[in-house]
C-alpha positions as CSV (number, residue, x, y, z in Angstrom):
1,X,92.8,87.4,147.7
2,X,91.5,84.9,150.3
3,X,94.1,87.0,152.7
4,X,93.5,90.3,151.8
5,X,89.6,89.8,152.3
6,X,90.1,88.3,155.7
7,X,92.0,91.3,156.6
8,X,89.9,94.0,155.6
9,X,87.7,95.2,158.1
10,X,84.9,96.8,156.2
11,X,81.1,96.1,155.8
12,X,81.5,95.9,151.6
13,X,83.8,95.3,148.8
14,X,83.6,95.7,145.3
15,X,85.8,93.4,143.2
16,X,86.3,94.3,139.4
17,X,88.0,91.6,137.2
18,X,88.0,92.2,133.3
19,X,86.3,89.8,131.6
20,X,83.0,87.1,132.5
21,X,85.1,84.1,132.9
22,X,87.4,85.7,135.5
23,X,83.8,86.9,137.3
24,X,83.2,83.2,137.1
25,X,86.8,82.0,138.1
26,X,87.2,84.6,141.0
27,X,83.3,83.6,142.2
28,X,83.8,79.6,142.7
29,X,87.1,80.6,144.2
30,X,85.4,82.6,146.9
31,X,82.5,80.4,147.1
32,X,84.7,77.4,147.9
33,X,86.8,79.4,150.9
34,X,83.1,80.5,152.4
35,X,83.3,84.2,151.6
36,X,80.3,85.8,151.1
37,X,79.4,87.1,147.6
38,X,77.4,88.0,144.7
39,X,78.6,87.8,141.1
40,X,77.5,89.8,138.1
41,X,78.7,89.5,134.4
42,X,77.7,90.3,131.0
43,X,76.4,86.3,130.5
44,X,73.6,87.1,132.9
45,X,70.3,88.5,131.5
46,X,69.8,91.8,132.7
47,X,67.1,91.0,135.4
48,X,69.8,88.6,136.9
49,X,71.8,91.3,137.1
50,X,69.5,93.4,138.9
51,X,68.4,91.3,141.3
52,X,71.5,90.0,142.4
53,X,72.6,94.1,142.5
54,X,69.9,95.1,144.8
55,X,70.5,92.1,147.0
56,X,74.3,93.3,147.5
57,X,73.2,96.7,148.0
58,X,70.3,95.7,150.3
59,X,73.2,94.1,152.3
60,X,72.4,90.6,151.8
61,X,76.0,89.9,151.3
62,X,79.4,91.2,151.8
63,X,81.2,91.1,148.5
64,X,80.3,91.9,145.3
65,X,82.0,90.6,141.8
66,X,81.6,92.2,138.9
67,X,83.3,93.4,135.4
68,X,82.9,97.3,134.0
69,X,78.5,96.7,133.6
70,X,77.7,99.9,135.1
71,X,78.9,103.1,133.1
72,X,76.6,105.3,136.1
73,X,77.4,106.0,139.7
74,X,75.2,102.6,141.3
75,X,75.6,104.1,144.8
76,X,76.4,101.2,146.8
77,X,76.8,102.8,150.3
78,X,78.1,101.0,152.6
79,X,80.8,99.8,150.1
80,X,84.2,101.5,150.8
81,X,86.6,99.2,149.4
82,X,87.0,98.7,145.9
83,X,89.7,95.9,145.1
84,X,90.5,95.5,141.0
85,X,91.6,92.4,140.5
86,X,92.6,92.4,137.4
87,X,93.7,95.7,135.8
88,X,90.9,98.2,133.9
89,X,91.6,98.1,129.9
90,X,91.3,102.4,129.7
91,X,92.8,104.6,132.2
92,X,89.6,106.4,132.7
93,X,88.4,103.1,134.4
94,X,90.6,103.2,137.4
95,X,88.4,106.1,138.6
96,X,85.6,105.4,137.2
97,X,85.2,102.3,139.3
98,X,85.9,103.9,142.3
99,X,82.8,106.0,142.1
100,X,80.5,103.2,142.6
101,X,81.2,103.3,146.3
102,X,80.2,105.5,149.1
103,X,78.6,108.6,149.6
104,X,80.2,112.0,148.2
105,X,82.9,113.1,150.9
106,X,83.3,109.9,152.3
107,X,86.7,108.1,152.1
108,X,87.5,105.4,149.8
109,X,90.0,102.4,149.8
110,X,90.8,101.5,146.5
111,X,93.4,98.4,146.1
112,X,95.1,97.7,143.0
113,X,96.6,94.4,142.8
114,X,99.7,94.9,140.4
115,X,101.6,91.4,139.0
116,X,103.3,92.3,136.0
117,X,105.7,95.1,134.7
118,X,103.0,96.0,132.0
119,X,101.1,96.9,134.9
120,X,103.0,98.9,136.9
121,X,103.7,100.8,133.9
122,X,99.8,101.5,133.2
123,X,99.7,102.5,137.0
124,X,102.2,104.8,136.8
125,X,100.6,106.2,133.5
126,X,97.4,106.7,135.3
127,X,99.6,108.6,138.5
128,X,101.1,111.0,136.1
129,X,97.9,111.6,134.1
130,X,95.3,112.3,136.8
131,X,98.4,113.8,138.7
132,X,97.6,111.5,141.8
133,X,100.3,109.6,144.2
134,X,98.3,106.0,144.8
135,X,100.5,104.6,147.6
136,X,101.1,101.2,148.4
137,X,98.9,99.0,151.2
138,X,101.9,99.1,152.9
139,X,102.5,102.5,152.7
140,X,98.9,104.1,154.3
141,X,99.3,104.9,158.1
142,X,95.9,104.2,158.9
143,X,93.1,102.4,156.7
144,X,91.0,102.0,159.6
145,X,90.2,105.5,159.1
146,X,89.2,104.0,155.8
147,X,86.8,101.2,156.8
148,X,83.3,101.5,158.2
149,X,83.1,101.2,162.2
């Protein structure tokens, strides 16, 4: 992860994980390696929540961690690059999160970090559902078309 962030040449990230203790895992990680973040989880009371939430989208920070809290487009902007961590538990998720970011036409990175047969299987489900082809990191020509300049 520490990698990955360092690579990514983009003003915001989203990171989903699945549950509060992996917010709270991923967020002392990241803390410890200096990377600038925000962290919000179910434990918090809901004006924690939002304060922390404005102050990422205000762009007080660069990353933001977070479970599935928000069911509603939030509308962070300047965030183009959505990493999930761990794996969504429904399929409708993997798109669902996506939508936080960016304005409507602009291009997304999503990054899915797969470590387990079980879930290559559920991204390969999701492929042939939604009838979409997500490549590999590897595989995109050019993701600084991707990132905010």
């Amino acid at each position: 992860m520490k990698d990955l962030l360092n690579a990514l040449e983009c003003d915001q990230v989203i990171i989903f994980v699945s549950e509060d203790a992996r917010a709270k895992e991923l967020d002392v990680l990241l803390t410890e390696c200096n990377f600038p973040l925000i962290c919000i989880h179910s434990s918090m009371t809901r004006e924690e929540r939002i304060l922390k939430y404005n102050f990422f989208k205000d762009f007080n920070t660069r990353i933001l961690v977070s479970t599935d809290l928000y069911r509603g487009e939030i509308g962070i902007e300047r965030a183009r690059t959505v990493i999930n961590y761990d794996f969504p538990s429904h399929s409708y998720q993997f798109f669902h999160r996506v939508g936080h970011t960016g304005n409507f036409g602009t291009k997304i990175v999503a990054i899915y970090l797969v470590s387990n047969e079980r879930e290559q299987e559920d991204l390969d489900m999701v492929q042939s559902r939604f009838e979409v082809n997500i490549q590999g990191l590897s595989d995109v020509k050019d993701i600084s078309s991707y990132m905010a300049t």
